[in-house]
C-alpha positions as CSV (number, residue, x, y, z in Angstrom):
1,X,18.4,-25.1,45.4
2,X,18.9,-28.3,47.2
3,X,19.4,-29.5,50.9
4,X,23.0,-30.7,49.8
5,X,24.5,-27.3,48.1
6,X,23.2,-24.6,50.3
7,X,25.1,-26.9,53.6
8,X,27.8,-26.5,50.8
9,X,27.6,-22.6,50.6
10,X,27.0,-22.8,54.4
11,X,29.8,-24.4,55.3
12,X,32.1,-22.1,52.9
13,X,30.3,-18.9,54.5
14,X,31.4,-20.5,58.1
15,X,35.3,-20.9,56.4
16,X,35.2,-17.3,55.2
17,X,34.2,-15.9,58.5
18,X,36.8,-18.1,60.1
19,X,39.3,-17.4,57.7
20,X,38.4,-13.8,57.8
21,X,38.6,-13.1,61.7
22,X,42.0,-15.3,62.2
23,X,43.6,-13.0,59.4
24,X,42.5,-9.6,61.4
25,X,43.8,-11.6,64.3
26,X,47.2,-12.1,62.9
27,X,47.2,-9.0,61.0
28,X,50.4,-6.6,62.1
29,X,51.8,-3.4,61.4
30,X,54.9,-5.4,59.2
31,X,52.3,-6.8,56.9
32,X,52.0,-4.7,53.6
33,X,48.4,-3.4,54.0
34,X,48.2,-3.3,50.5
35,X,48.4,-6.7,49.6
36,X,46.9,-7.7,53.0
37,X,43.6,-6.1,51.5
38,X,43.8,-7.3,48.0
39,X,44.1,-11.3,49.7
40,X,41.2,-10.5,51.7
41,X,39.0,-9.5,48.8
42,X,39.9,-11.9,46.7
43,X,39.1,-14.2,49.3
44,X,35.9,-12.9,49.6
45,X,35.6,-13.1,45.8
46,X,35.9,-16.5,45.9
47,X,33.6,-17.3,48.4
48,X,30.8,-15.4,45.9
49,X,32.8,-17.0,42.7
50,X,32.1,-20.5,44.2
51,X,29.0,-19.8,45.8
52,X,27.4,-18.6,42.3
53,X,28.9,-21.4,40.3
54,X,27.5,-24.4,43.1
55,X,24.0,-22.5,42.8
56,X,24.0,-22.3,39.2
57,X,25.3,-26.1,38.7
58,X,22.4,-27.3,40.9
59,X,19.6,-25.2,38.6
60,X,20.8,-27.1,35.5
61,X,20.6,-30.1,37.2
62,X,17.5,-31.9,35.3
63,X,17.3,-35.0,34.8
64,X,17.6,-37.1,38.4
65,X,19.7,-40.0,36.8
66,X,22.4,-37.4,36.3
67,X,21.9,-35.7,39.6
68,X,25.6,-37.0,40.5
69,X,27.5,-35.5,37.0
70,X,26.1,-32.0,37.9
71,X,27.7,-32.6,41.3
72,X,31.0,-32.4,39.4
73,X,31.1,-28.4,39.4
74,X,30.0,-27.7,43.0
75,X,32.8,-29.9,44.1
76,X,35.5,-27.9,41.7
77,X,34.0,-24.6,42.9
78,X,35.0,-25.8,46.1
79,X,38.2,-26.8,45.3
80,X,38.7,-23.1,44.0
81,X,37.4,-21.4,47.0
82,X,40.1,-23.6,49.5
83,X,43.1,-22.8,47.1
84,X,41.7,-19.5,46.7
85,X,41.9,-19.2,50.3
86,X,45.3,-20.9,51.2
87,X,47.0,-18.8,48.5
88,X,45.8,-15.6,49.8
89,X,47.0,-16.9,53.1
90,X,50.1,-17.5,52.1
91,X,50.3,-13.8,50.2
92,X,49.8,-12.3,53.6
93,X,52.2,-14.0,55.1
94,X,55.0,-14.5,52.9
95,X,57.5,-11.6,53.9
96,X,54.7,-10.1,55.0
97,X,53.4,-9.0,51.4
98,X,56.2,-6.9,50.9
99,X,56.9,-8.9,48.0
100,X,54.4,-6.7,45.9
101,X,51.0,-7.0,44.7
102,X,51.5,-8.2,41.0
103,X,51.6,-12.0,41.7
104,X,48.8,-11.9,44.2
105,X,46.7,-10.4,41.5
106,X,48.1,-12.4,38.4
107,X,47.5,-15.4,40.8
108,X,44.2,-15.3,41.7
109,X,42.9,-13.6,38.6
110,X,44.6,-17.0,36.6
111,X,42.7,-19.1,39.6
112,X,39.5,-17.8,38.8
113,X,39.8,-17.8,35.0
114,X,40.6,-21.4,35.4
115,X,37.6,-22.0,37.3
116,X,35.4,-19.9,34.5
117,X,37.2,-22.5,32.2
118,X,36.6,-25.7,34.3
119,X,32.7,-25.1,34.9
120,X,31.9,-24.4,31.5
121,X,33.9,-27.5,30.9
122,X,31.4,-29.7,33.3
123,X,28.5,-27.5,32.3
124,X,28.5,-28.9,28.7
125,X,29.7,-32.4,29.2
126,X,26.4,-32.2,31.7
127,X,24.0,-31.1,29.3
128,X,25.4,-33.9,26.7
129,X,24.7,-36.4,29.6
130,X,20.9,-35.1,30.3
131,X,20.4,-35.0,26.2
132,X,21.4,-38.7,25.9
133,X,19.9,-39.7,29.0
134,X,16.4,-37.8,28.0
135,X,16.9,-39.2,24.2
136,X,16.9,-42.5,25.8
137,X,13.9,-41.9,28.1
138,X,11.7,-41.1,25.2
139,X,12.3,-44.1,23.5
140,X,12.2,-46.9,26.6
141,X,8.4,-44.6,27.4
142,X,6.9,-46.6,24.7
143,X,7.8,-49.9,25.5
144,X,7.2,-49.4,29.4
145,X,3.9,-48.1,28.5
146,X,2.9,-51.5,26.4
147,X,4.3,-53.8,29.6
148,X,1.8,-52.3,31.9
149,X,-1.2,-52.4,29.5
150,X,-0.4,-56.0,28.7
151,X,0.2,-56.0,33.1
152,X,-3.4,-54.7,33.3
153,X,-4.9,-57.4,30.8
154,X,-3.4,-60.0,32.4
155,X,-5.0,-58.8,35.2
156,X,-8.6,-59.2,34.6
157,X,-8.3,-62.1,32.1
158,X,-10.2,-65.0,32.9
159,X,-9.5,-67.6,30.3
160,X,-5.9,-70.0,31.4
161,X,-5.1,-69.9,27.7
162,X,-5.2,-66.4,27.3
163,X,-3.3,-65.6,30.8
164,X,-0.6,-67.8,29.2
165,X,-0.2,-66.0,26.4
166,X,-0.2,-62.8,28.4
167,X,2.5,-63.8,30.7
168,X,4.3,-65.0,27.6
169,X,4.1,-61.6,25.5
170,X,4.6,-59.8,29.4
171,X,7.6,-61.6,29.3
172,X,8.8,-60.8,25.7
173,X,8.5,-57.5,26.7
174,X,10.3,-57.2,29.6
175,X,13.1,-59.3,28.0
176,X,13.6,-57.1,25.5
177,X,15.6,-54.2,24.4
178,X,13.0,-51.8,25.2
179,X,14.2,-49.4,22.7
180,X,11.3,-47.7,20.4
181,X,12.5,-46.8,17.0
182,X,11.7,-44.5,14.0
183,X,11.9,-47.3,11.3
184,X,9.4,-49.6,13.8
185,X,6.8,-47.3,14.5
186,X,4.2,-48.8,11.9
187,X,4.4,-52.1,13.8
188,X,4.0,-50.5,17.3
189,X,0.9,-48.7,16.0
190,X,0.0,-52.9,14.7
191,X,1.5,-54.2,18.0
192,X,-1.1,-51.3,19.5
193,X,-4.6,-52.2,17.9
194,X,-3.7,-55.9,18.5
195,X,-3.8,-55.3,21.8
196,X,-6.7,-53.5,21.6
197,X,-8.3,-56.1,19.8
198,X,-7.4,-58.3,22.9
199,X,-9.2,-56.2,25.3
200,X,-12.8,-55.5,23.2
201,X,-12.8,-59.6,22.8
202,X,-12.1,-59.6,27.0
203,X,-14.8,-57.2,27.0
204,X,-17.3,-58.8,25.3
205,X,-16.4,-62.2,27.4
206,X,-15.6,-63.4,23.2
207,X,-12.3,-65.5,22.9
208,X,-8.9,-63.7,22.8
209,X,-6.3,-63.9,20.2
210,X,-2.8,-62.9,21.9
211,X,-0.6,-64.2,19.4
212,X,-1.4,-61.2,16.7
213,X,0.1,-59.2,19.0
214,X,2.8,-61.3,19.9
215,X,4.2,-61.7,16.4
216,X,3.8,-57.8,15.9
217,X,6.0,-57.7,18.7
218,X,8.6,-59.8,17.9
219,X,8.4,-58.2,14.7
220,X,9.4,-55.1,16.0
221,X,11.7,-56.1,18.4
222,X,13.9,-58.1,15.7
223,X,13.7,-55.0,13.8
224,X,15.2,-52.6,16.4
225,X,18.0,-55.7,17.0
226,X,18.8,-56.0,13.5
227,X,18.9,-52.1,13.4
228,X,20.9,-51.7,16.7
229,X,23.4,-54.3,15.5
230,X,24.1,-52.4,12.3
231,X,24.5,-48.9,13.9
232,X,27.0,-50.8,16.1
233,X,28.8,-51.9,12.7
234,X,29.0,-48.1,11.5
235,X,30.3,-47.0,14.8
236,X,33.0,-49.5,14.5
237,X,34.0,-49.0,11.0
């Protein structure tokens, strides 16, 4: 659990107390004790209610990127636990609870099943969010990983012409779409031994052709384009 929700369950433990020693405070022997305790254990309730839901939001929280989306329930839970708490308030108080216990219990049973509802709600649309964002991780990892190979070539590389060529294809890469695909795999594994090719030649101080793997690169990238632009087609038809 992290810094940000346990202050959050801290500060709703301090509320509860508060709420909690102002209501014995005011408590009175016109208030219907009935429904003077039922408000003060569902207030309670919804302390635990909102506390559990904020501690279990933060555990599915996975992916950093989408730290902010999983954020979304602990801020309804504590949405629930403050109108949970000014309802109940407002129980007690109301002619004094002797308006019976029915609504205060329909109420807050309704508050709480709405709450189920809503953080199940968020739960879901947050696991969609970490699947596309992971789905879309694994295939940038590819790309990123051939920009810092070419990055480390370009590095120790000695001859002007070949430098150029690095930069150049450093360049292509970081220019482009930085999407790895099924249907381009076969040229990544080409765009791969070319670039091994590059370093043995470096290696053996022998002279370095770049622009093998250059044109397996552009290759692929026009592929993933060309593939990119007609999955945009389908989505619009």
């Amino acid at each position: 659990m992290n810094g940000s929700v346990k202050r959050v369950i801290l500060g709703e433990a301090i509320v509860l107390v508060a709420w909690l020693v102002i209501m014995f405070v005011c408590k009175n022997a016109l208030m219907n004790p009935i429904v003077f305790a039922i408000s003060l254990g569902f207030g309670v309730l919804a302390f635990a209610a909102a506390s559990i839901s904020a501690a279990m939001s933060d555990k599915q929280s996975t992916v950093k990127s989408t730290t902010e989306i999983h954020y979304l329930p602990v801020a309804s839970s504590c949405a629930y636990f403050v109108v949970a708490l000014l309802a109940n308030t407002y129980f007690v108080f109301a002619a004094y609870g002797w308006g019976g216990s029915t609504i205060p219990v329909v109420v807050n049973v309704v508050l709480l099943a709405v709450l189920v509802l809503v953080q199940m709600g968020l739960g879901f649309n947050g696991r969609q969010v970490d699947q596309k964002v992971a789905a879309v991780a694994a295939k940038t990892v590819q790309t990123a990983q051939f920009g810092s190979y070419v990055g480390q070539l370009l590095a120790v590389a000695q001859d002007a012409q070949v430098k150029a060529e690095l930069k150049a294809l450093k360049d292509d890469i970081s220019f482009s779409s930085n999407m790895s695909q099924p249907h381009v795999q076969e040229i990544e594994r080409q765009f791969s031994a070319a670039l091994e090719a590059v370093s043995n030649s470096m290696s053996a101080d022998e002279p370095a052709d770049v622009t093998v793997a250059r044109a397996a690169f552009c290759q692929g990238t026009l592929m993933v384009e060309v593939g990119e632009a007609i999955g945009n087609q389908r989505n619009n038809l």
